[in-house]
Residue, then its C-alpha position, 0 to 999 in steps of 0.5 A: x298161107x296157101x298158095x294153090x287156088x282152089x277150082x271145080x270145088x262142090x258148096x260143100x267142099x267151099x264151105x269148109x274152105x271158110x274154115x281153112x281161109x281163117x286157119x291160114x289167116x291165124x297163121x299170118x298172125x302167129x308168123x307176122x306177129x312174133x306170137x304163137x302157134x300149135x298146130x297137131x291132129x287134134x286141135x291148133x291154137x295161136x295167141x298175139x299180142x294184139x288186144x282182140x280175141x281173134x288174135x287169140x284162139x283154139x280152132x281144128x278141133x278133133x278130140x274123142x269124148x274121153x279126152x275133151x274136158x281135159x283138153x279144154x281145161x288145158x288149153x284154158x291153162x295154156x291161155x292163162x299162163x300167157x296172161x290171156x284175157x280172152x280167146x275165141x275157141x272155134x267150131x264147125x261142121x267137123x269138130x269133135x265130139x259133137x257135143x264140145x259146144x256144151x262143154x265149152x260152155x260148162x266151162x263158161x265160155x259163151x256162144x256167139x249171140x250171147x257175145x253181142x252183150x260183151x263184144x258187139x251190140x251191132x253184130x247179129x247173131x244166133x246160138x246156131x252161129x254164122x252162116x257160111x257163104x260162097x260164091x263163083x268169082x266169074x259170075x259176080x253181080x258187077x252191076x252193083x259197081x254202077x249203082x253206088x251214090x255219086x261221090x263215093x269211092x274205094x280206097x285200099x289204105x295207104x297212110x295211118x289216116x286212113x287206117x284210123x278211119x277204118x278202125x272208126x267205121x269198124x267200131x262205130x257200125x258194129x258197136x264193138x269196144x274201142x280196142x277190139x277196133x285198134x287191135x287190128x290198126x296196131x296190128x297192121x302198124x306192127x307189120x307194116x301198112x302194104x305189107x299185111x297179109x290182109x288189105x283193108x280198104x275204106x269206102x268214103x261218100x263226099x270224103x267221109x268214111x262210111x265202110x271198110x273191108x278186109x280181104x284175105x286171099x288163103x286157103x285156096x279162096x279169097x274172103x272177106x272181113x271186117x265188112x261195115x257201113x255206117x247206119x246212115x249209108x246203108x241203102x245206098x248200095x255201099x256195102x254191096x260194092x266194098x264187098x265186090x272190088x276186092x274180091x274181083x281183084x282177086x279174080x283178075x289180078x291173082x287167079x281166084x276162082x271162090x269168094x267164101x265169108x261167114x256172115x251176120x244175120x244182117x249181112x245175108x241179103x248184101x252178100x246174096x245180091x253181089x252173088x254170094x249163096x248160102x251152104x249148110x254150113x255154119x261157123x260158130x266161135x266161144x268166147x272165154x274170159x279171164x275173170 
């Protein structure tokens, strides 16, 4: 991971900081989980064991027209001699050529609103991909910390219990296949509960489950993933306050300036009331299955 943290940075420059933040998180993942990772100039990808497509995928791409179609026919290659089911094949404001999107899905893999049939009906998105979000950690809304339900408090995980209830939230708000939940619990398990890079954390309302979060501090910037609440807590201002205290644990206790996060459709408004603001930028991921 990184260890500088990123200061005085324009929203241009923390909207490709979304981008280096995953980078830097694909790279835990290759590291921690004896998997692997190729990294050169014109484009990286990394594979794990675990059974998600974001264990798996091709990211920093920077081809020339010529050279496209034979890299994305190798790459998928690469991936099927691994015995690959998936992988996600990452795009954004710097990839190139400009026209890889299409390619990509002349090579049948599928943009991220086609993706909500397969991988999760309860995440939306468009053809355009995800919007990138950012915002300055002093000037966090921290009223939203007051305004939670009674009975509801914050957990980072601690036991495999708690980590289970994470992956039931995850799976059950955003209707993803059950694996894709357990994808990161058996990852986490394999590395060891409080030795991720990540930190998972559980909101419970009276002792139930209802949200999760996942932080990950890299690339200069602290990020967010993994942000859910179950259908019957929305509203209450949950979402909002899992959201904010991981990241103000990162401002106070280990220096971060930025907050970046790529969001849904749904996820704008929440993110827009603790603080965070839109960019130009957007984040798109292509899904290829080996079928």
């Amino acid at each position: 991971m990184s260890s500088h943290v990123v200061t005085n940075a324009t929203d241009e420059e923390l909207g490709l900081a979304v981008f280096e933040n995953l980078y830097d998180l694909f790279r835990s993942m290759a590291r921690l989980l004896d998997g692997e990772l190729s990294e050169n100039d014109k484009h990286s990808h990394h594979i794990t064991f675990p059974t998600n497509p974001m264990f798996k995928g091709v990211w920093g791409t920077r081809l020339s027209a010529d050279e496209a179609n034979k890299a994305i026919e190798d790459t998928i290659a690469w991936f099927k001699d691994r015995n690959a089911p998936f992988f996600f094949w990452w795009t954004g404001p710097n990839t190139t050529p400009h026209d890889l999107p299409q390619r990509l899905q002349a090579h049948l893999l599928i943009d991220m609103a086609e993706q909500q049939q397969e991988l999760a009906r309860g995440i939306k998105q468009t053809e355009l991909g995800a919007p990138c979000m950012v915002a300055d950690l002093a000037r966090m809304n921290e009223e939203v910390l007051l305004q939670i339900p009674g009975g509801f408090v914050i957990k980072e995980i601690a036991n495999e219990t708690q980590l289970l209830d994470f992956k039931n939230v995850f799976v059950e708000t955003y209707e993803i296949p059950e694996w894709a939940g357990q994808a990161w619990a058996d990852a986490t398990m394999k590395i060891g509960i409080g030795k991720t890079p990540w930190r998972i954390f559980v909101g419970y309302l009276d002792d139930k489950p209802v949200a999760t979060n996942m932080l990950f501090n890299g690339g200069g910037v602290a990020s967010v993933y993994a942000v859910a609440t179950i259908p019957s807590a929305r509203g209450k201002g949950i979402g909002a306050a899992i959201t904010l205290k991981p990241l103000l644990e990162s401002r106070d206790k280990d220096g971060y300036k930025y907050g970046v996060l790529f969001s849904t459709e749904m996820g704008v408004k929440v993110y827009e009331r603790i603080g965070f603001r839109m960019t130009d930028v957007r984040i798109n991921r292509y899904l290829w299955r080996n079928v």
